[in-house]
C-alpha positions in Angstrom: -17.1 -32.3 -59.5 -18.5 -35.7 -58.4 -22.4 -35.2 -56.7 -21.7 -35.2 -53.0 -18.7 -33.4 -53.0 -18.6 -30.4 -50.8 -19.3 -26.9 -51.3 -16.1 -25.5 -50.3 -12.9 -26.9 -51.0 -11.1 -28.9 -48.3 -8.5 -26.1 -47.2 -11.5 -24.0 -46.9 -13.7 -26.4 -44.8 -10.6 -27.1 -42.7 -10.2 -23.3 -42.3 -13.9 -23.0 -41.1 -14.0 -25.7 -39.0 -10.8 -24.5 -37.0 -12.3 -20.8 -36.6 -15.4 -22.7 -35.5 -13.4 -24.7 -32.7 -11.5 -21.8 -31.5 -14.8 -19.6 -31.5 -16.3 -22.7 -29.2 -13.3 -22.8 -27.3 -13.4 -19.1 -27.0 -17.1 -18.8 -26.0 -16.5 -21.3 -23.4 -13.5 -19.4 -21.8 -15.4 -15.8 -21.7 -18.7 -18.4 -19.7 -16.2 -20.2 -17.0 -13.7 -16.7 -16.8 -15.0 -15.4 -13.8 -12.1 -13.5 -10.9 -11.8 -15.3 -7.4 -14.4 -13.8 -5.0 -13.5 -12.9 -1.3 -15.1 -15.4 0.7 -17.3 -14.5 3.8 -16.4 -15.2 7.6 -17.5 -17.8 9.3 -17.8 -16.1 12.8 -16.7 -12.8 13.8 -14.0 -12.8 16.5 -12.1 -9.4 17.1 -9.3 -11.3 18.5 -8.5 -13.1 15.8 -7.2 -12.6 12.0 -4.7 -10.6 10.3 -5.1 -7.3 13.0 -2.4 -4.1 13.7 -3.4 -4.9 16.8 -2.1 -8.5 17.8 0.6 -7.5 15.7 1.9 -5.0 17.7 1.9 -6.6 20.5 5.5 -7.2 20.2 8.3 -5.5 22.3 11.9 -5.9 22.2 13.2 -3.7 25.2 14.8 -0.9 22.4 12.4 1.8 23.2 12.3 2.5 19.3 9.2 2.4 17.4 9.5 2.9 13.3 6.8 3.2 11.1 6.8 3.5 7.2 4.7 4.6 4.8 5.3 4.2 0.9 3.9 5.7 -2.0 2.6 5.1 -5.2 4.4 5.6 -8.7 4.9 2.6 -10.7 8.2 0.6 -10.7 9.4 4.3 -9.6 8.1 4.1 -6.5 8.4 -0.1 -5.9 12.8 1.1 -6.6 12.7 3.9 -4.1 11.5 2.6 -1.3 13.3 -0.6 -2.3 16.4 1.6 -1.3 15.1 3.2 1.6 14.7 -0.5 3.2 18.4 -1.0 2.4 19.2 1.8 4.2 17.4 0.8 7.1 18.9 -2.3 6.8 22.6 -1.0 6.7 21.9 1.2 10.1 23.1 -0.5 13.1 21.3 0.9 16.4 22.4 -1.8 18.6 25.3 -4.0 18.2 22.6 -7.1 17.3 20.1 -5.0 15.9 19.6 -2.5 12.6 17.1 -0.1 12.2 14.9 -2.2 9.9 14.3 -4.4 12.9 12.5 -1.7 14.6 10.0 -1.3 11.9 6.4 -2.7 13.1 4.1 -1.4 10.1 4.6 -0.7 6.5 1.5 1.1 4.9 1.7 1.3 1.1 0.1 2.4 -2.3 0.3 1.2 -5.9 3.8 0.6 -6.5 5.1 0.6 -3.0 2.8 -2.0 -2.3 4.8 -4.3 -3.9 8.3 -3.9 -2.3 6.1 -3.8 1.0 4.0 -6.9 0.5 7.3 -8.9 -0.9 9.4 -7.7 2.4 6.6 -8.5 4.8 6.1 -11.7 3.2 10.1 -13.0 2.7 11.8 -10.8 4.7 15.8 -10.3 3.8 15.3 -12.4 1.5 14.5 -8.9 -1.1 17.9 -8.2 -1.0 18.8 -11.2 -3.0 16.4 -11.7 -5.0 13.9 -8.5 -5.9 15.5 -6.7 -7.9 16.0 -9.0 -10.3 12.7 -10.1 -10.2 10.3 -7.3 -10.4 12.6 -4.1 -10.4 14.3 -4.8 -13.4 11.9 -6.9 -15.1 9.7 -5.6 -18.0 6.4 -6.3 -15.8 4.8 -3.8 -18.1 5.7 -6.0 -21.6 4.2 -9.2 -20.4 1.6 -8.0 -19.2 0.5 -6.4 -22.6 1.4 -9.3 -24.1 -0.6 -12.1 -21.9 -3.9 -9.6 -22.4 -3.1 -10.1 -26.5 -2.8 -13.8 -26.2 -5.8 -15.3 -27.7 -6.8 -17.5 -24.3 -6.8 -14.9 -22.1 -7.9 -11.6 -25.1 -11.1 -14.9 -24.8 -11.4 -14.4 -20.6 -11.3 -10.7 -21.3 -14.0 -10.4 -22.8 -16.0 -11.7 -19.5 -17.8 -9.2 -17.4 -16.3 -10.6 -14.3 -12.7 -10.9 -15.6 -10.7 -8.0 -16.4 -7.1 -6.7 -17.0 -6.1 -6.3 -13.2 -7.4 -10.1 -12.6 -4.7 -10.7 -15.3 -2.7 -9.0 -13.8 -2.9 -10.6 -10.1 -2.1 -14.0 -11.6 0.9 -13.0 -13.0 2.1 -10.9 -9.8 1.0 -14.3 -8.0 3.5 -16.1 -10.4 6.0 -13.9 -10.0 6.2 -12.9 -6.5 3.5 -14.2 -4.3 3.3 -17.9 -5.1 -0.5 -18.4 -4.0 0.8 -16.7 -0.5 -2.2 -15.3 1.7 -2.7 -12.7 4.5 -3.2 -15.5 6.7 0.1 -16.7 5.9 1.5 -13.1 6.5 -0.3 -14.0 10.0 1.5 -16.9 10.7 5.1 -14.2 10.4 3.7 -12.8 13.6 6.2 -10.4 15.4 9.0 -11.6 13.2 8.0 -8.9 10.3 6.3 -5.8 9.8 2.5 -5.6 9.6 1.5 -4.8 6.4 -1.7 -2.5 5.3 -2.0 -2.2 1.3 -4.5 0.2 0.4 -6.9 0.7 -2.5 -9.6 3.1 -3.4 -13.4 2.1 -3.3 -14.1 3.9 -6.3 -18.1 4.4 -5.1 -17.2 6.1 -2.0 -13.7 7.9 -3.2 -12.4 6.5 0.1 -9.7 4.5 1.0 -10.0 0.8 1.5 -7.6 -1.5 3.6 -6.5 -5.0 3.2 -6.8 -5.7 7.1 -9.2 -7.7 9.3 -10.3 -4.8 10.7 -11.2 -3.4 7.5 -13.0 -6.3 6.5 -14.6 -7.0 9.4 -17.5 -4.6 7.8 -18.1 -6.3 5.2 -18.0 -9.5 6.9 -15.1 -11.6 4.9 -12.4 -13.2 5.9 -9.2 -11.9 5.0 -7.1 -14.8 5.7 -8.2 -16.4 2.7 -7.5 -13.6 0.3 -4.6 -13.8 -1.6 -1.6 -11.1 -1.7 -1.6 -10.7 -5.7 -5.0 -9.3 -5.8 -4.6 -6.8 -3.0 -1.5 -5.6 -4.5 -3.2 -5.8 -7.8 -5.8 -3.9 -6.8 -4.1 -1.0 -5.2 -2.0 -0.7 -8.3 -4.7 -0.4 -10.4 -4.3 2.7 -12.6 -7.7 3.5 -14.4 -7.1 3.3 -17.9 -4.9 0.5 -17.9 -5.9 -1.3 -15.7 -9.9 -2.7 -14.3 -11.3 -2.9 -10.9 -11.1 -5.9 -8.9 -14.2 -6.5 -6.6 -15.2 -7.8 -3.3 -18.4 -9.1 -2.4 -20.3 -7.7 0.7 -21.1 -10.1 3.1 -22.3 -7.8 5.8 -26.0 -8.9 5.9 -24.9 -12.2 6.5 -21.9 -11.6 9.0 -23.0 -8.9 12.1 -21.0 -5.6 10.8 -18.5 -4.8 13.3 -18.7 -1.4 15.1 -15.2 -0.4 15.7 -15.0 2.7 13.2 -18.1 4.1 14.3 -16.7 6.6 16.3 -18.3 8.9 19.5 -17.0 12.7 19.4 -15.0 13.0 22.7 -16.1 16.7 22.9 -13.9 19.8 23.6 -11.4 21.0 21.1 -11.1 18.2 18.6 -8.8 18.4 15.3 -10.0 15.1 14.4 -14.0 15.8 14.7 -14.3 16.5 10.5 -12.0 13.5 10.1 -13.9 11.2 13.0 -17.1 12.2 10.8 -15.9 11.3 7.8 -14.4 8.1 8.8 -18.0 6.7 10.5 -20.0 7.7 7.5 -17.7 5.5 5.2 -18.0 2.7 7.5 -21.5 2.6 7.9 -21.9 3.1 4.1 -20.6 -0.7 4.1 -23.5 -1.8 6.1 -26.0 -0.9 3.7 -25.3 -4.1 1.4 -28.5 -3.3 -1.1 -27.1 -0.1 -1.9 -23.3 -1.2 -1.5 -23.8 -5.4 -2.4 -20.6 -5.0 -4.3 -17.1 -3.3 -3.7 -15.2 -2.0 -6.7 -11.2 -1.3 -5.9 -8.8 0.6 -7.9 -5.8 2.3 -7.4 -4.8 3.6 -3.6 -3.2 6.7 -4.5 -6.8 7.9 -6.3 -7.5 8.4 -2.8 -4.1 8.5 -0.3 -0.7 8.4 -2.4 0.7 8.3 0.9 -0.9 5.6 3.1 -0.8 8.3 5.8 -4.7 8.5 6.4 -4.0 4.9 7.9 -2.1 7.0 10.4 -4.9 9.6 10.9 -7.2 6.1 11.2 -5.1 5.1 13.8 -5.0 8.3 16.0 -8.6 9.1 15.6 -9.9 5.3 16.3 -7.0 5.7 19.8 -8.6 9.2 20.7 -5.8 11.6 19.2 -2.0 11.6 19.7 -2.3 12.0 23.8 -3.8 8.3 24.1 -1.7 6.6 20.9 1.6 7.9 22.8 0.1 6.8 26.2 0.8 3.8 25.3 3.3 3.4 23.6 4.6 5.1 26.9 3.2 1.9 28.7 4.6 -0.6 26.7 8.5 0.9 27.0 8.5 3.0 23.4 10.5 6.2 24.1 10.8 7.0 20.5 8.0 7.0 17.7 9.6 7.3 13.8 7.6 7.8 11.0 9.2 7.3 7.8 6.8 8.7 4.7 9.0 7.9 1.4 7.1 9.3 -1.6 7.8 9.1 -5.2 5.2 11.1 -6.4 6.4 13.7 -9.6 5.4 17.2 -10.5 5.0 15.3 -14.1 6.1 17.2 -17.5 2.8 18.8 -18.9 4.6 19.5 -22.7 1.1 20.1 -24.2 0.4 23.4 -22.0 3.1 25.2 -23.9 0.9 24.4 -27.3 -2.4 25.4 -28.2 -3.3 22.2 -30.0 -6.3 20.6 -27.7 -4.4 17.9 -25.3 -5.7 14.2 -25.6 -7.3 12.4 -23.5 -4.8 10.2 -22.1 -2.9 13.6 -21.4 -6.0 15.0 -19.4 -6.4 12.0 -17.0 -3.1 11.8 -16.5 -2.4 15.3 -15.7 -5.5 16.0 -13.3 -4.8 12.5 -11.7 -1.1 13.9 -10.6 -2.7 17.3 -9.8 -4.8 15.4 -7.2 -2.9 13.3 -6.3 -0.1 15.8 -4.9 -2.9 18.3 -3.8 -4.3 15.3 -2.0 -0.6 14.8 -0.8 0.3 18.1 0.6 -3.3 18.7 2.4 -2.5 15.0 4.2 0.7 15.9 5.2 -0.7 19.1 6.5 -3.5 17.6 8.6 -0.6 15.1 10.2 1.5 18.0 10.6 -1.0 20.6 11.8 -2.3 17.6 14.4 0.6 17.0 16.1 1.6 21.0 16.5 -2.1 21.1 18.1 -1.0 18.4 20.2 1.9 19.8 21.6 0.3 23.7 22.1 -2.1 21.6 24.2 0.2 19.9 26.5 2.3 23.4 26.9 -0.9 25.1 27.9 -1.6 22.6 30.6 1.8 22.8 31.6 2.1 18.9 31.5 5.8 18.2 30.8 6.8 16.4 27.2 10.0 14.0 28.8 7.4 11.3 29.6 5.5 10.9 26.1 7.4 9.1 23.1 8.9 11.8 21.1 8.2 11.7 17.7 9.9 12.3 14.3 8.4 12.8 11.0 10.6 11.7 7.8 10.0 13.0 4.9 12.2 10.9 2.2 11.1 12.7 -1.5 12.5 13.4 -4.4 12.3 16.8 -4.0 14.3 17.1 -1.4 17.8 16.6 -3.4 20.2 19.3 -3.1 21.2 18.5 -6.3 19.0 20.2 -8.9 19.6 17.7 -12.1 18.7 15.0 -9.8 15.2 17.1 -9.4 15.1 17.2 -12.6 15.9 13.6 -13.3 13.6 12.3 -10.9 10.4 14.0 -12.3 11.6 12.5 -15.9 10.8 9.0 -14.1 7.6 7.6 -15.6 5.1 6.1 -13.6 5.1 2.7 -15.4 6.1 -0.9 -14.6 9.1 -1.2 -16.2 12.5 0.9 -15.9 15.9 0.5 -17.6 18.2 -1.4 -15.5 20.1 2.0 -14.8 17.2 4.2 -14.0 16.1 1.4 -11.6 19.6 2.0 -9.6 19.5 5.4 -9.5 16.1 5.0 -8.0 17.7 2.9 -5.1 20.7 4.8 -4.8 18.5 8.1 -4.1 16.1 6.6 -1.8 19.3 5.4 0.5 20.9 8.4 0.4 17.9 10.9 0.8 16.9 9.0 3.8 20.8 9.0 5.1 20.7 12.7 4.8 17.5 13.6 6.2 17.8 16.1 9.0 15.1 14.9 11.1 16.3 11.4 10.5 20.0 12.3 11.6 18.5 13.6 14.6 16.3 10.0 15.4 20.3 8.3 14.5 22.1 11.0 17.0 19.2 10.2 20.0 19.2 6.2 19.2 23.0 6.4 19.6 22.5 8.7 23.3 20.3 6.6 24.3 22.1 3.9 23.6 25.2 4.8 25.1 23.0 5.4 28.3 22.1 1.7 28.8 25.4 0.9 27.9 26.8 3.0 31.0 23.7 2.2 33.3 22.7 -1.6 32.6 19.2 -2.3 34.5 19.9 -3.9 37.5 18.8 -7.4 38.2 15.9 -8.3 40.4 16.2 -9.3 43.6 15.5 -12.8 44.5 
């Protein structure tokens, strides 16, 4: 060897000098990989921004009033409501109008966030194009294999990027295409209003994407895109990593509108009314609460019906919500819960071998979750039957209050008991065989088609209907 040659032999200098780039490049990725941060309002201004209540401002004259609520499961769930919107859509109640058309809201979770959020945002436009490109689509495989890609296993190893940040650029990609709430504002009356929901994981509480919501933290929603929301309320612990908002409350005036005054009297809704002031004033104390940590919606409502319960208890209970809706022409209130949620096989407690730990979360996440379930159906339920004891002890007749029917589109209400059984074999994943996915769709149609209480709203619609027909509102006189 002549003096001066190097140590190591070319190859192996070229070798280290490669792994030395991409260790540079890879330290520099992990520095600048940081998520996009919520950004603060400018001004607070209750009229304005992505609000239930400028949204439902709307009225077309049909006296019918629909409200859905989906659930949270995975692909399982994002395929079974899926059908249940096709239904909708295939129900005529007027000769220019379908049922769909008379749905306002659409409150989801996890998986039924994202048929919501991609039917708010496009319209009919999921019936051409969805299920091709999420339904039957291995989501699941590409995301596992982005997160092993040496770039982005880099960003990963940030503290302020994780796997559902990942995750919301590739549901942007896909789906959303940089769409914003604010541009779900400029739909207006034209489509539903959508509320996704997550879980702030340091309160156990639920968390919703709505001006309202983040009017107490003092950001502006407008700005925030769809992916992350969606991302974050179909965040599965395990698999997948918070995504965060800043607090901006000490810098933005807080707004009061959840902190609530008991009304006095008999009150189902006083624990509830408690509860619900305590978690927004939680948000006011930004050195305790600076940051918000989101994960999946159905850790706290699987059901997106506590937005319902929101909703009553912010109106004053069901006597002032159906007041008016009384006022503004609704006869008829639906409300459409569609849930997805399994009993789940638990295989390990026929063995006596200790169960892992994968098995463990799972299992007492789907205990809670359909404890959780059942005790917020009850509550709805147990409200309205209070409701209605009340107004036949005060003798104050029903004919002039909206009436209202309550849904229920699940699994387990198949006659069929192999399709039970079927259904619970679902996983809760984001990815389904191409077959499993149209059985999913099938079954939400025709559960929904053959629910009783939903017969009746179709048998009433078509009454009422018949009645304008027969007696058309005369004109005014000049």
């Amino acid at each position: 060897m002549r003096s001066g040659s190097p140590a190591l032999p070319l190859p192996h200098g070229r070798l280290f000098a490669s792994w030395s780039a991409l260790a540079i490049l890879a330290s520099l990725f992990v520095g600048c990989a940081h998520a996009p941060r919520n950004v603060p309002l400018v001004r607070s201004d209750p009229t304005a921004g992505y609000r239930v209540q400028t949204a439902l401002g709307r009225s077309d004259g049909s006296g019918l009033m629909v409200a859905l609520f989906f659930s949270g499961g995975g692909t399982r769930a994002a395929a079974f409501s899926y059908g249940v919107l096709r239904e909708l859509a295939a129900t005529r109640v007027a000769s220019d109008r379908r049922m769909l058309d008379e749905v306002t809201t659409i409150n989801a979770v996890s998986g039924g966030s994202f048929t919501a959020a991609y039917y708010c945002l496009y319209g009919d436009r999921i019936f051409k194009d969805y299920e091709t490109l999420f339904l039957k689509r291995n989501v699941q495989g590409t995301l596992f294999r982005r997160c092993l890609s040496p770039i982005n296993s880099a960003r990963l190893l940030s503290d302020y990027f994780g796997r559902s940040d990942l995750a919301a650029e590739y549901y942007d990609e896909l789906l959303f295409h940089g769409a914003t709430f604010g541009d779900l504002a400029k739909t207006g009356g034209a489509r539903p209003f959508l509320v996704i929901n997550a879980t702030n994981i340091s309160t156990s509480t639920p968390l919703q994407f709505t001006q309202d919501q983040f009017d107490l933290i003092g950001s502006d929603l407008s700005r925030y895109p769809i992916s992350r929301a969606v991302a974050a309320s179909s965040a599965v612990p395990l698999l997948f990593t918070p995504i965060t908002l800043k607090n901006y409350a000490d810098q933005v005036p807080a707004a009061d509108s959840f902190l609530l005054q008991s009304t006095g009297g008999s009150d189902v809704f006083a624990g509830y009314r408690a509860a619900l002031t305590e978690t927004s004033r939680s948000y006011r104390n930004v050195v305790k609460q600076p940051y918000i940590h989101l994960m999946d919606g159905g850790l706290a409502d699987n059901l997106s019906l506590r937005n319902l319960l929101d909703a009553v208890t912010l109106s004053g209970g069901w006597e002032s919500v159906l007041e008016r809706l009384r006022r503004r022409g609704i006869t008829k209130l639906a409300i459409i819960v569609v849930d997805a949620s399994v009993e789940g096989r638990q295989d390990w407690a026929h063995r006596e071998e200790i169960p892992g730990i994968v098995s463990v979360v799972m299992a007492l996440s789907n205990s809670s979750i359909n404890r959780t379930n059942k005790q917020t159906v009850a509550l709805v339920e147990d409200s309205l039957a209070l409701w209605q004891a009340q107004r036949a002890a005060q003798r104050i007749g029903t004919d002039d209050q909206p009436r209202i029917y309550f849904i229920r589109v699940d699994f387990h209400a198949s006659q069929n008991s192999a399709e039970r059984a079927f259904f619970d074999t679902v996983p809760t994943s984001l990815f389904l065989p191409p077959d499993m996915a149209d059985r999913l769709i099938e079954g939400g149609q025709r559960l929904l088609r053959e629910s009783p209480a939903y017969q009746g709203l179709l048998k009433d619609a078509a009454v009422d209907q018949s009645a304008r027909i027969a007696r058309p509102v005369p004109a005014l006189s000049p």
